[in-house]
mmCIF file of the N, C-alpha and C atoms, coordinates in Angstrom:
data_MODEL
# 
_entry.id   MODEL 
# 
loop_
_atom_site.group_PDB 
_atom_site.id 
_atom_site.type_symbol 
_atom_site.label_atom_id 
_atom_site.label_alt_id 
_atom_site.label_comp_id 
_atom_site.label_asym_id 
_atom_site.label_entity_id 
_atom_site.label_seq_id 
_atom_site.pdbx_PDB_ins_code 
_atom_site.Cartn_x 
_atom_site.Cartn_y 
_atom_site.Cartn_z 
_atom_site.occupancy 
_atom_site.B_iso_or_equiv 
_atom_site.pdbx_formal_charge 
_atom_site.auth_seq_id 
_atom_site.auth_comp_id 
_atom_site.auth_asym_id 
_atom_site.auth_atom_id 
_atom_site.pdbx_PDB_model_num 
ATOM 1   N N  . UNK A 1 1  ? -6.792  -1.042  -34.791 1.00 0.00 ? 1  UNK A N  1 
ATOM 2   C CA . UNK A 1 1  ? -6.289  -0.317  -33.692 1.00 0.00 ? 1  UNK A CA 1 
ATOM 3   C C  . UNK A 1 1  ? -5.334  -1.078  -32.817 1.00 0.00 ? 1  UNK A C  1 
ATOM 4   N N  . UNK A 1 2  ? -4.629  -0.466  -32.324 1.00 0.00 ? 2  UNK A N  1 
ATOM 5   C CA . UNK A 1 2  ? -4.019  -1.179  -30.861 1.00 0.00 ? 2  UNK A CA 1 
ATOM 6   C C  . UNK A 1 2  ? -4.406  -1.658  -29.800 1.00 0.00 ? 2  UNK A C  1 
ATOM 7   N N  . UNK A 1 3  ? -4.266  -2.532  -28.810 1.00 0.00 ? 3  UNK A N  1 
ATOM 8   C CA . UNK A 1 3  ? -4.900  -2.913  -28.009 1.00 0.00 ? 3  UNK A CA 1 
ATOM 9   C C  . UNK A 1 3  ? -3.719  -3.398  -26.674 1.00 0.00 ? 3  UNK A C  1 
ATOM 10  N N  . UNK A 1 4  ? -3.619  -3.227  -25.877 1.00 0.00 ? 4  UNK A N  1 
ATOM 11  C CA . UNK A 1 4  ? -3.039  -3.357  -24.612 1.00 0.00 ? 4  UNK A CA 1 
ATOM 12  C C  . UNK A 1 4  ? -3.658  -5.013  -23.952 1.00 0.00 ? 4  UNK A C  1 
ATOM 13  N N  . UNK A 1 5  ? -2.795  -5.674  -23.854 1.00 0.00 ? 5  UNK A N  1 
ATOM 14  C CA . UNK A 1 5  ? -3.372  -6.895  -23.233 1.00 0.00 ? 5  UNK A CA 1 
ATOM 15  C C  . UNK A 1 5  ? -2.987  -7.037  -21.925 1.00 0.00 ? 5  UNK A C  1 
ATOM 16  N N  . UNK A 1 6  ? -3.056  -7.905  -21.127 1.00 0.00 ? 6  UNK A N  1 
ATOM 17  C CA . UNK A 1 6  ? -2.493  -7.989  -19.664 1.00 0.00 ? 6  UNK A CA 1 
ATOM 18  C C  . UNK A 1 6  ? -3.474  -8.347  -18.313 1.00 0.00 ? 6  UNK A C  1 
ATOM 19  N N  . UNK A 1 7  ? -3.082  -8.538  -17.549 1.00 0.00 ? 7  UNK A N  1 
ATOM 20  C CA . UNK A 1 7  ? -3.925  -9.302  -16.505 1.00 0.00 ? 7  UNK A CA 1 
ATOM 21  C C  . UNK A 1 7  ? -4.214  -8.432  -15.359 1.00 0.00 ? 7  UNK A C  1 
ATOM 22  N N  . UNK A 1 8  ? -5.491  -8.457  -14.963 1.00 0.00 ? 8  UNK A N  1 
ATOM 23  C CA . UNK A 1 8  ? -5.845  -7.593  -13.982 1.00 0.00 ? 8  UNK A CA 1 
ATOM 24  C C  . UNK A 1 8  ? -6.736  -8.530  -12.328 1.00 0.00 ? 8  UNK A C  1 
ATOM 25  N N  . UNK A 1 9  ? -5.651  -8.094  -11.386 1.00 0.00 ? 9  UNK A N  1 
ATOM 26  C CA . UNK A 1 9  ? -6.243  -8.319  -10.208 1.00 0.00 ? 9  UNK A CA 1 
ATOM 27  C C  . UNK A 1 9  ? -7.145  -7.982  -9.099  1.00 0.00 ? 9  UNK A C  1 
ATOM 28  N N  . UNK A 1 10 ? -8.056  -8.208  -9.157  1.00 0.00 ? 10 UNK A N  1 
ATOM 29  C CA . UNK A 1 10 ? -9.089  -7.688  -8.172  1.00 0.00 ? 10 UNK A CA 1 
ATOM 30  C C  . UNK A 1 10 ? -9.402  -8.535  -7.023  1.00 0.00 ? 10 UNK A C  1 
ATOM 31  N N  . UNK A 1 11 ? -9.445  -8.487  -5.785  1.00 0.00 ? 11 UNK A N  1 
ATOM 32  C CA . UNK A 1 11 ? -9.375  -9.216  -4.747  1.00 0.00 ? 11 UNK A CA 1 
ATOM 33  C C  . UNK A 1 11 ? -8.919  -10.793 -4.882  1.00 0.00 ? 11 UNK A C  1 
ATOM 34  N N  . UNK A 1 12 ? -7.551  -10.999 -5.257  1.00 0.00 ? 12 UNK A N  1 
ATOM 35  C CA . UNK A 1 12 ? -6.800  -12.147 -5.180  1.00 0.00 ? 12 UNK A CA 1 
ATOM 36  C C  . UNK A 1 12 ? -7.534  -12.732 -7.014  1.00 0.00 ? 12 UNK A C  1 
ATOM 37  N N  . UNK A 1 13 ? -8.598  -12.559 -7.481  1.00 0.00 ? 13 UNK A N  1 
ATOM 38  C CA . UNK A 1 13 ? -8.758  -13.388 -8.875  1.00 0.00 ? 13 UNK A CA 1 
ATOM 39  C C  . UNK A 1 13 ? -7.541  -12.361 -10.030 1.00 0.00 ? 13 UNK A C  1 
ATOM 40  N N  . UNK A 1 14 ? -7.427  -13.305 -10.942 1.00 0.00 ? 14 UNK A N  1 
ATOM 41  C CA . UNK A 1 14 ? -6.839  -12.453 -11.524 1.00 0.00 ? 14 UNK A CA 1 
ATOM 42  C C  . UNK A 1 14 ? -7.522  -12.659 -13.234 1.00 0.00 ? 14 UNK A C  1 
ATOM 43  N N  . UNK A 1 15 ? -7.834  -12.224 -14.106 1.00 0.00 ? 15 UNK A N  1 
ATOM 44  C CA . UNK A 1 15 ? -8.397  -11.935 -15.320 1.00 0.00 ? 15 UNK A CA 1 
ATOM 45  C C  . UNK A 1 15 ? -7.539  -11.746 -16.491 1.00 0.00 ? 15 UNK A C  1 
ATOM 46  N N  . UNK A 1 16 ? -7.217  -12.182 -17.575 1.00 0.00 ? 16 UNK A N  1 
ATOM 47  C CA . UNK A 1 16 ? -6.697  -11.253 -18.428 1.00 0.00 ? 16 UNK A CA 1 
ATOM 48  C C  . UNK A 1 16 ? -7.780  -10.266 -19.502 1.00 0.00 ? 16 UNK A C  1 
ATOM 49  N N  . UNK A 1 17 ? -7.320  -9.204  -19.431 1.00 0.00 ? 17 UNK A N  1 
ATOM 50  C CA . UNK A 1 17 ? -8.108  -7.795  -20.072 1.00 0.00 ? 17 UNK A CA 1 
ATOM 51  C C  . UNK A 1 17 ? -7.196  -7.424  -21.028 1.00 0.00 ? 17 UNK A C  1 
ATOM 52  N N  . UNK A 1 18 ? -8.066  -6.761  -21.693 1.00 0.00 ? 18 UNK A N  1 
ATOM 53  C CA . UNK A 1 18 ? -7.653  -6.300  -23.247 1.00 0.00 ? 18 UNK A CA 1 
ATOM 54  C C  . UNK A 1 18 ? -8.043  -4.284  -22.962 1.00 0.00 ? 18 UNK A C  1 
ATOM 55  N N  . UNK A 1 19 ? -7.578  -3.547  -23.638 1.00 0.00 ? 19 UNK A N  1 
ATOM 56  C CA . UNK A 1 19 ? -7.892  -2.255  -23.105 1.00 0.00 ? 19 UNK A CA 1 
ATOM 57  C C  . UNK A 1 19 ? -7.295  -1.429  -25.001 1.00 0.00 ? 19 UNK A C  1 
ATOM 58  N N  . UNK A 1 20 ? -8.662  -1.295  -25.520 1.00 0.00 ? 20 UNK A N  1 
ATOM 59  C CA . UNK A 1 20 ? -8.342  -0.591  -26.672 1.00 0.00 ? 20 UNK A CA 1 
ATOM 60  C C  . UNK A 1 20 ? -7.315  0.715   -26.471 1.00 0.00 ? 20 UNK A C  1 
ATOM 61  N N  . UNK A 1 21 ? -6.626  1.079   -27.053 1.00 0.00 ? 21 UNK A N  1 
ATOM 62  C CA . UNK A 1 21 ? -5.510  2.596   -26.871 1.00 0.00 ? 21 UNK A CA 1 
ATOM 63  C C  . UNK A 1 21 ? -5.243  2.957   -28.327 1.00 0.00 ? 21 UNK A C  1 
ATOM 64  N N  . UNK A 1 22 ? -4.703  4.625   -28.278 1.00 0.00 ? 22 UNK A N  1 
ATOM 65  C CA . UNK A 1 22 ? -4.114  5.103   -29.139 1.00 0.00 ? 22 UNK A CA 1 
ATOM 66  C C  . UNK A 1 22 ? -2.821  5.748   -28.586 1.00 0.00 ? 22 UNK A C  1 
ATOM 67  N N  . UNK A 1 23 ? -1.723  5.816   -29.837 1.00 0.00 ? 23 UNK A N  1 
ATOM 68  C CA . UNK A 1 23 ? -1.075  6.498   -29.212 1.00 0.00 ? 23 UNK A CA 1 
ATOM 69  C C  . UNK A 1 23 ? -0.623  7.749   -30.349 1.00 0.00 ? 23 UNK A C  1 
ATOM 70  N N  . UNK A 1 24 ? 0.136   9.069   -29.513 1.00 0.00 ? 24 UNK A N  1 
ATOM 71  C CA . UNK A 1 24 ? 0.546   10.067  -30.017 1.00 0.00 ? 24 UNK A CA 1 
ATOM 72  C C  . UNK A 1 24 ? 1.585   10.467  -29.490 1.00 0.00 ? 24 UNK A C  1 
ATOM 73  N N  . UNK A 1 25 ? 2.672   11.855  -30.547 1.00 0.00 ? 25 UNK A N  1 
ATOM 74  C CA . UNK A 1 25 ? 3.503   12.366  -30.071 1.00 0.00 ? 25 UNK A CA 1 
ATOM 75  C C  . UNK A 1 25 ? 3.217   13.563  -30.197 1.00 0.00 ? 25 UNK A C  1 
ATOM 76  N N  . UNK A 1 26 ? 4.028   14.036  -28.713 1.00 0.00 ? 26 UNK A N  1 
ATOM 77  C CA . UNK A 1 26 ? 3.809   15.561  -28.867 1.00 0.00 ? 26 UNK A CA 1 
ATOM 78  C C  . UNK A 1 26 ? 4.645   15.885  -27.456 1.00 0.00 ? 26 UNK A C  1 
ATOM 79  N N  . UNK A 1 27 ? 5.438   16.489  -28.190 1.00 0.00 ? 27 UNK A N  1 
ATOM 80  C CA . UNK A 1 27 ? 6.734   17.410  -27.673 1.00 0.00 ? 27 UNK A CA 1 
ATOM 81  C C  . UNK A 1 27 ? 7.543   16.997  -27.002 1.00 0.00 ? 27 UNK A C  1 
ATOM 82  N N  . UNK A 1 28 ? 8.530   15.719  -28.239 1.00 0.00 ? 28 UNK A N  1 
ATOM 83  C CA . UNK A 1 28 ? 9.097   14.700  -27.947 1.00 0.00 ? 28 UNK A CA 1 
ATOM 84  C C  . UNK A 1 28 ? 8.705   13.766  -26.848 1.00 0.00 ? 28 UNK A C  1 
ATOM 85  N N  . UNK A 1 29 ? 7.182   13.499  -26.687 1.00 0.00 ? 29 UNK A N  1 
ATOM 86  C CA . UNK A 1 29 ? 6.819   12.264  -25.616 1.00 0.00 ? 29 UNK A CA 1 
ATOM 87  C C  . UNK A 1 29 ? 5.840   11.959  -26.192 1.00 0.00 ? 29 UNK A C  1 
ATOM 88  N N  . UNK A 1 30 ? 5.935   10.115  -26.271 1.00 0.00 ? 30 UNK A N  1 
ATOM 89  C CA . UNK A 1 30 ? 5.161   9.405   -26.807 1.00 0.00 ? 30 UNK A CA 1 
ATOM 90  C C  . UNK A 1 30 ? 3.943   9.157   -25.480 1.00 0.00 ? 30 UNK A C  1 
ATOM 91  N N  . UNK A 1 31 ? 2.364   9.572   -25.432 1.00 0.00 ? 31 UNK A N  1 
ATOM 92  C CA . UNK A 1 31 ? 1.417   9.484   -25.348 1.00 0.00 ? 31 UNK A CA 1 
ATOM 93  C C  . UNK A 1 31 ? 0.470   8.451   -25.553 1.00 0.00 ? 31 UNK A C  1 
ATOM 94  N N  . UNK A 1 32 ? 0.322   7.508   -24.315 1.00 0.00 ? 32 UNK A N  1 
ATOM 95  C CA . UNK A 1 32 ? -1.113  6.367   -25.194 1.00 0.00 ? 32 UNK A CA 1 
ATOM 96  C C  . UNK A 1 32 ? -2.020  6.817   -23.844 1.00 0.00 ? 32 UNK A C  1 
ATOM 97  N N  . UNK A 1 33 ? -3.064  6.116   -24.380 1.00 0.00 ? 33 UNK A N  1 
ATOM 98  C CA . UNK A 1 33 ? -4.422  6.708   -23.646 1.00 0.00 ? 33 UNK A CA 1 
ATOM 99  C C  . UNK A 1 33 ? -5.125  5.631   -24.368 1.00 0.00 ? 33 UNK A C  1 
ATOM 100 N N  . UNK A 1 34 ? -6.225  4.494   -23.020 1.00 0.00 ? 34 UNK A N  1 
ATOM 101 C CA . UNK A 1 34 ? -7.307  4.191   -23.898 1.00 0.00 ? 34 UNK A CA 1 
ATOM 102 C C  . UNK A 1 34 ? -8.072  4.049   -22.713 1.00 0.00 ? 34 UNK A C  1 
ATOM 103 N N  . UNK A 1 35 ? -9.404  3.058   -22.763 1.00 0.00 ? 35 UNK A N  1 
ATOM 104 C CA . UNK A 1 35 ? -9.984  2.935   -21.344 1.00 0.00 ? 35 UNK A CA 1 
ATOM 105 C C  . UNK A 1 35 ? -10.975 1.581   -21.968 1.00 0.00 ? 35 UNK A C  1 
ATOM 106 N N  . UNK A 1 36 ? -11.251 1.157   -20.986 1.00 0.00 ? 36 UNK A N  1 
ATOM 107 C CA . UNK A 1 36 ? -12.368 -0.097  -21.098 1.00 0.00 ? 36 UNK A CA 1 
ATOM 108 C C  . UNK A 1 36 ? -13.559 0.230   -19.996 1.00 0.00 ? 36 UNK A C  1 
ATOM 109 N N  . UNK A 1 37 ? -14.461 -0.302  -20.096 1.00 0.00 ? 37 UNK A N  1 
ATOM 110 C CA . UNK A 1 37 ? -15.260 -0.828  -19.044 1.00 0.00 ? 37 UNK A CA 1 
ATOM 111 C C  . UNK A 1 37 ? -15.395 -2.185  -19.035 1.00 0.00 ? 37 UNK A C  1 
ATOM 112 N N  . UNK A 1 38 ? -15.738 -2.712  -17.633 1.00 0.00 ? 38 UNK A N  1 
ATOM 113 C CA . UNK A 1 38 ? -15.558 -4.277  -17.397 1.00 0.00 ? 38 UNK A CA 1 
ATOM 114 C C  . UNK A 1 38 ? -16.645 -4.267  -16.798 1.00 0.00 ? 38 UNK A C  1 
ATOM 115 N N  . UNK A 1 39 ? -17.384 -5.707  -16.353 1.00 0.00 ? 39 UNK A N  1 
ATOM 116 C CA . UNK A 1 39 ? -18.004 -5.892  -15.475 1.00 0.00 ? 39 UNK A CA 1 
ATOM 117 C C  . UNK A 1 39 ? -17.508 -7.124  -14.185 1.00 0.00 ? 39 UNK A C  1 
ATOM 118 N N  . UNK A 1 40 ? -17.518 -6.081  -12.925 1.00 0.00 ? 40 UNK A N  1 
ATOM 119 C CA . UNK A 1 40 ? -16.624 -6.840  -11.997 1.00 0.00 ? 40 UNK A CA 1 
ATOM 120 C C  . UNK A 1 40 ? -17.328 -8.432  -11.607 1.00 0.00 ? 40 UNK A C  1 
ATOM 121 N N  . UNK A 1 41 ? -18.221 -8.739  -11.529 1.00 0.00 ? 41 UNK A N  1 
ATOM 122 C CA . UNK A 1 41 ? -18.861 -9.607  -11.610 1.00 0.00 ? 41 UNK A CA 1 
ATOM 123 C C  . UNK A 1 41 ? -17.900 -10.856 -11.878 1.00 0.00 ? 41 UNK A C  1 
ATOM 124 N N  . UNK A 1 42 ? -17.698 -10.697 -12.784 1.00 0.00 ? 42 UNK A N  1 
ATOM 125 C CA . UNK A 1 42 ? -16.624 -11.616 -14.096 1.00 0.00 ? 42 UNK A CA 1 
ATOM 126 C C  . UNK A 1 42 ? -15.290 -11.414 -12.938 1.00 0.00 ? 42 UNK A C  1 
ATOM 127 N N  . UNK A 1 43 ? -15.023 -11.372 -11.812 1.00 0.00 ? 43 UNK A N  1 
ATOM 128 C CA . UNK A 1 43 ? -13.860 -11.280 -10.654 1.00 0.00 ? 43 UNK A CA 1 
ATOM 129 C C  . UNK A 1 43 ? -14.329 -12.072 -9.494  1.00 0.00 ? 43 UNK A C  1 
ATOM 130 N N  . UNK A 1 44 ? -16.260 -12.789 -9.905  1.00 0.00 ? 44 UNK A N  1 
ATOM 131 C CA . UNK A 1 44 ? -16.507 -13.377 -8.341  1.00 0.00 ? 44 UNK A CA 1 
ATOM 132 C C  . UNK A 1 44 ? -17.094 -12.276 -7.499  1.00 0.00 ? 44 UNK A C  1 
ATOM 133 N N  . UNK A 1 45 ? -17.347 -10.864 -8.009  1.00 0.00 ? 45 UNK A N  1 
ATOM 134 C CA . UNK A 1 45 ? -17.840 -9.869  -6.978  1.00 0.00 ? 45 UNK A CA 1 
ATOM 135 C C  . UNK A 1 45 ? -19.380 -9.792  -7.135  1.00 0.00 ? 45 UNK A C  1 
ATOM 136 N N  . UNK A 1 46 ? -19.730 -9.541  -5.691  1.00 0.00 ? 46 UNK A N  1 
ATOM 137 C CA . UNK A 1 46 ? -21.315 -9.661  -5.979  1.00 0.00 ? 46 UNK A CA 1 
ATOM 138 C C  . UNK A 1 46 ? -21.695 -7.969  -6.172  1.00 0.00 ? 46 UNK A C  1 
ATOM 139 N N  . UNK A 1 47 ? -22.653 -7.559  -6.308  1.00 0.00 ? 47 UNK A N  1 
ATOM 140 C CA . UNK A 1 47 ? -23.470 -6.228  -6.519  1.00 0.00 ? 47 UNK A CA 1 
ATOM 141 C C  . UNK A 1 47 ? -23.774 -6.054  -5.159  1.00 0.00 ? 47 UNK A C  1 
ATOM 142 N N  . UNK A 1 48 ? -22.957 -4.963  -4.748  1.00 0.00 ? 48 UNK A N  1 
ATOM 143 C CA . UNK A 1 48 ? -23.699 -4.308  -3.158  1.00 0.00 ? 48 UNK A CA 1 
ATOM 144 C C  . UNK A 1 48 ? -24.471 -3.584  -3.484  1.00 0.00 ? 48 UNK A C  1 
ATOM 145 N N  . UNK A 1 49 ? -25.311 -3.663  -2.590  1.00 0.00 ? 49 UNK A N  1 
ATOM 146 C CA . UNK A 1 49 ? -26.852 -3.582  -2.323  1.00 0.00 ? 49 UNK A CA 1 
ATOM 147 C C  . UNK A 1 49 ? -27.378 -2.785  -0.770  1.00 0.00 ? 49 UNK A C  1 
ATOM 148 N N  . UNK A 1 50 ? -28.217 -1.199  -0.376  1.00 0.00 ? 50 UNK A N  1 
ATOM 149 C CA . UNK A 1 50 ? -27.888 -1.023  0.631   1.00 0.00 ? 50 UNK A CA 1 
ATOM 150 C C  . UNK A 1 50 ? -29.279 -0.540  0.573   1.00 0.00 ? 50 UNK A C  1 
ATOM 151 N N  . UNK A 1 51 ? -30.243 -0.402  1.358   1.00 0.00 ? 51 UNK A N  1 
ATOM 152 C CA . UNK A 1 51 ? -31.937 -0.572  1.272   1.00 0.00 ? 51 UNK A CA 1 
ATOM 153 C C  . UNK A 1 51 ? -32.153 -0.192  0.086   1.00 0.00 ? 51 UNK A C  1 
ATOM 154 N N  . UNK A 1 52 ? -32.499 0.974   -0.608  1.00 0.00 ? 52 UNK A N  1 
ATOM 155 C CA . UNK A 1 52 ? -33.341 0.744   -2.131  1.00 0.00 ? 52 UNK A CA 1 
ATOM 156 C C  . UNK A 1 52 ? -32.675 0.962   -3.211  1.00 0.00 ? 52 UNK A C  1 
ATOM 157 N N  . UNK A 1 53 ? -31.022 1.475   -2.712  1.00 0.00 ? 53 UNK A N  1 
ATOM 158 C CA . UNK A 1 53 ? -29.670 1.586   -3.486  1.00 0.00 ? 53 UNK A CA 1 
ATOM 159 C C  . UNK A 1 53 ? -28.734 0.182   -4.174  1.00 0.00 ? 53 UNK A C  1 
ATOM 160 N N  . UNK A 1 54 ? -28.465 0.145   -5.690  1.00 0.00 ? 54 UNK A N  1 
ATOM 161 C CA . UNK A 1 54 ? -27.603 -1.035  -5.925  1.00 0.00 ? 54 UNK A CA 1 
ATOM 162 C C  . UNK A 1 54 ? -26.099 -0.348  -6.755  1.00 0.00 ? 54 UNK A C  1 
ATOM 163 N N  . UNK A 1 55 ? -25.404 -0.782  -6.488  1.00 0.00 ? 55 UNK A N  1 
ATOM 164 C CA . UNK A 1 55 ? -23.798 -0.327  -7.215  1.00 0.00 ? 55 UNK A CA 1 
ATOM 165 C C  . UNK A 1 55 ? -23.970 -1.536  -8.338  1.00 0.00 ? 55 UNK A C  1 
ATOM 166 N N  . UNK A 1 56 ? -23.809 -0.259  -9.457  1.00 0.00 ? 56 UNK A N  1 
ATOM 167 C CA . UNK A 1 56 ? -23.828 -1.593  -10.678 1.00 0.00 ? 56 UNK A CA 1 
ATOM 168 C C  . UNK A 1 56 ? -22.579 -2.039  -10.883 1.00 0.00 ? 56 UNK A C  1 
ATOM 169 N N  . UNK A 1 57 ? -22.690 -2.986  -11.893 1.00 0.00 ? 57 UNK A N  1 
ATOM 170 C CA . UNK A 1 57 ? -21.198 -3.638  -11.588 1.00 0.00 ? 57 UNK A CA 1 
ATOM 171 C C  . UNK A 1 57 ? -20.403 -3.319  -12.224 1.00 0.00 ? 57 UNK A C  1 
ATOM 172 N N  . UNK A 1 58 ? -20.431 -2.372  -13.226 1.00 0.00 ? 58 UNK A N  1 
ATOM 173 C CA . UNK A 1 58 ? -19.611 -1.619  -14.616 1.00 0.00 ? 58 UNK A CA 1 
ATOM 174 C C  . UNK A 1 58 ? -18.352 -0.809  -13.582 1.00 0.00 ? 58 UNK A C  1 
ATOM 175 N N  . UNK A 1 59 ? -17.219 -0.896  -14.073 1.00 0.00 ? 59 UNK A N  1 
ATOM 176 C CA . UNK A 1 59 ? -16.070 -0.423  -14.024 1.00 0.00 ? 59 UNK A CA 1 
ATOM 177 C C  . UNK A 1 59 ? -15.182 -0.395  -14.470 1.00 0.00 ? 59 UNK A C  1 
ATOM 178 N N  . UNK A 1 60 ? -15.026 1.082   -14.394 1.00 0.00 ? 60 UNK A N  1 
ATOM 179 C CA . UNK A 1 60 ? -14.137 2.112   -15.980 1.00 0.00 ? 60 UNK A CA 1 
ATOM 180 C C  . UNK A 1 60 ? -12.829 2.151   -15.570 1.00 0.00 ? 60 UNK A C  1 
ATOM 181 N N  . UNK A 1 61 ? -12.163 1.479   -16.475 1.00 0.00 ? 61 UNK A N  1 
ATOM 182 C CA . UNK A 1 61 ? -10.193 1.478   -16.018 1.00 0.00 ? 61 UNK A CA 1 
ATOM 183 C C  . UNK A 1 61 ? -9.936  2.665   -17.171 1.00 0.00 ? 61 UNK A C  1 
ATOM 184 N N  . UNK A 1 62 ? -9.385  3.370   -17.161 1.00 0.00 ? 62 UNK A N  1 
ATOM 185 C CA . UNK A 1 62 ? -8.354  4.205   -18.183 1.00 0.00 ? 62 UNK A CA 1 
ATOM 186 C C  . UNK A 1 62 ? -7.053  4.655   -17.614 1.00 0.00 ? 62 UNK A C  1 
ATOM 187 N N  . UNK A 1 63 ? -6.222  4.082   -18.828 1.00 0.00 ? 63 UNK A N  1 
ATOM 188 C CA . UNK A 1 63 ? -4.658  3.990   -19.228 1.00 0.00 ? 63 UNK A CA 1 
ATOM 189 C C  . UNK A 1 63 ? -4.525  5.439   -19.643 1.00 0.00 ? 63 UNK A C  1 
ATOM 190 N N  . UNK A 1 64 ? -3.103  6.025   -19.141 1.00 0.00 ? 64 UNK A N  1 
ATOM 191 C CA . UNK A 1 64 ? -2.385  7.020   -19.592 1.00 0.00 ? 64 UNK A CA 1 
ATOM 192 C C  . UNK A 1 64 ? -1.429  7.525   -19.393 1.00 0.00 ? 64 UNK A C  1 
ATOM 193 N N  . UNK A 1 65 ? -0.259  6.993   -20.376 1.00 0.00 ? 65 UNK A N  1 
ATOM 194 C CA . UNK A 1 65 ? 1.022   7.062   -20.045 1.00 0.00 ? 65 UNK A CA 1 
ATOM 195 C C  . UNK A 1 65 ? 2.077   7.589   -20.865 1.00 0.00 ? 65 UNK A C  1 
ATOM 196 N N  . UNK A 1 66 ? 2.927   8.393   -20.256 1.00 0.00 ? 66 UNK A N  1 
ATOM 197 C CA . UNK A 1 66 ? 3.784   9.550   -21.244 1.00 0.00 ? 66 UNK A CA 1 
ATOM 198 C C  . UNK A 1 66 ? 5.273   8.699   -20.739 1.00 0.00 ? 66 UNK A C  1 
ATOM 199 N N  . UNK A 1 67 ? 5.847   9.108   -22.011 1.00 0.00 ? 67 UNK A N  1 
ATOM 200 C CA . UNK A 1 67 ? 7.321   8.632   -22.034 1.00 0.00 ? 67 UNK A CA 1 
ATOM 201 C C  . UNK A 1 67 ? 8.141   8.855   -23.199 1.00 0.00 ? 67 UNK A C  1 
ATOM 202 N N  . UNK A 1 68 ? 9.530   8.909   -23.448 1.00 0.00 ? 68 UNK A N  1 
ATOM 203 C CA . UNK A 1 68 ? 10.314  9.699   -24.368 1.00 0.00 ? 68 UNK A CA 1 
ATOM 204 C C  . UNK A 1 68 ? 10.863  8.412   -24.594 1.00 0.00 ? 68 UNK A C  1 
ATOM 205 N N  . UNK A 1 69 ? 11.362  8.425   -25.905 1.00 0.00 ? 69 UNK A N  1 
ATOM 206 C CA . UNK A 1 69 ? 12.636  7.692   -26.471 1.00 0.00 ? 69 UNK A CA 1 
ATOM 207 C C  . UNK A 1 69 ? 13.817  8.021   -26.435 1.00 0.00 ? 69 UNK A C  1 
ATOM 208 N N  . UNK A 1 70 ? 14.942  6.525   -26.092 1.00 0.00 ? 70 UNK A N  1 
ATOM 209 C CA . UNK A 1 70 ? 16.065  7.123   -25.590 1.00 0.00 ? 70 UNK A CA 1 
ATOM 210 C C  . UNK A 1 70 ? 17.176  6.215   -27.086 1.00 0.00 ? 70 UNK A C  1 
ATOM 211 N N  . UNK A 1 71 ? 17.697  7.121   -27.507 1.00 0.00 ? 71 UNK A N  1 
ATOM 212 C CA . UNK A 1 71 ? 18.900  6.193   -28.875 1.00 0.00 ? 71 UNK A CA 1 
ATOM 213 C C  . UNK A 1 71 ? 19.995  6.492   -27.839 1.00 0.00 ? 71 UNK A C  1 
ATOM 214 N N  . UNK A 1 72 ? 20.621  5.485   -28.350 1.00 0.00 ? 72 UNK A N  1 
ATOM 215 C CA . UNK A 1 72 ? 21.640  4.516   -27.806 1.00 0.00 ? 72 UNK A CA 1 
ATOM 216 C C  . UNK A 1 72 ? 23.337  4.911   -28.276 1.00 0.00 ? 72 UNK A C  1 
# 
């Protein structure tokens, strides 16, 4: 498969991430779409925590981007 590489910033750290994708055409525009989950943790972030409530640390990025080809 394809894979999207590139660096992602979350409060000043910065990471490089990988983000599986596919892509397609349809009606003359090229289409990719993929998504990851991360765990922010891996950025230095702690797990907020609010009396018997916790935010887990999983967070879902998804890519999706349309665009045409241009000949020259």
């Amino acid at each position: 498969g394809l894979v999207a590489i590139g660096e992602l910033v979350m409060h000043g750290v910065s990471r490089q991430i990988e983000i599986p994708y596919s892509s397609r055409e349809n009606q003359g525009k090229w289409i990719l779409e993929g998504d990851v989950v991360l765990d922010h943790q891996e950025w230095g972030l702690e797990i907020v925590k609010l009396l018997f409530f916790r935010v887990k640390p999983k967070l879902g990025i998804r890519i999706h981007i349309e665009g045409v080809t241009h000949s020259e």
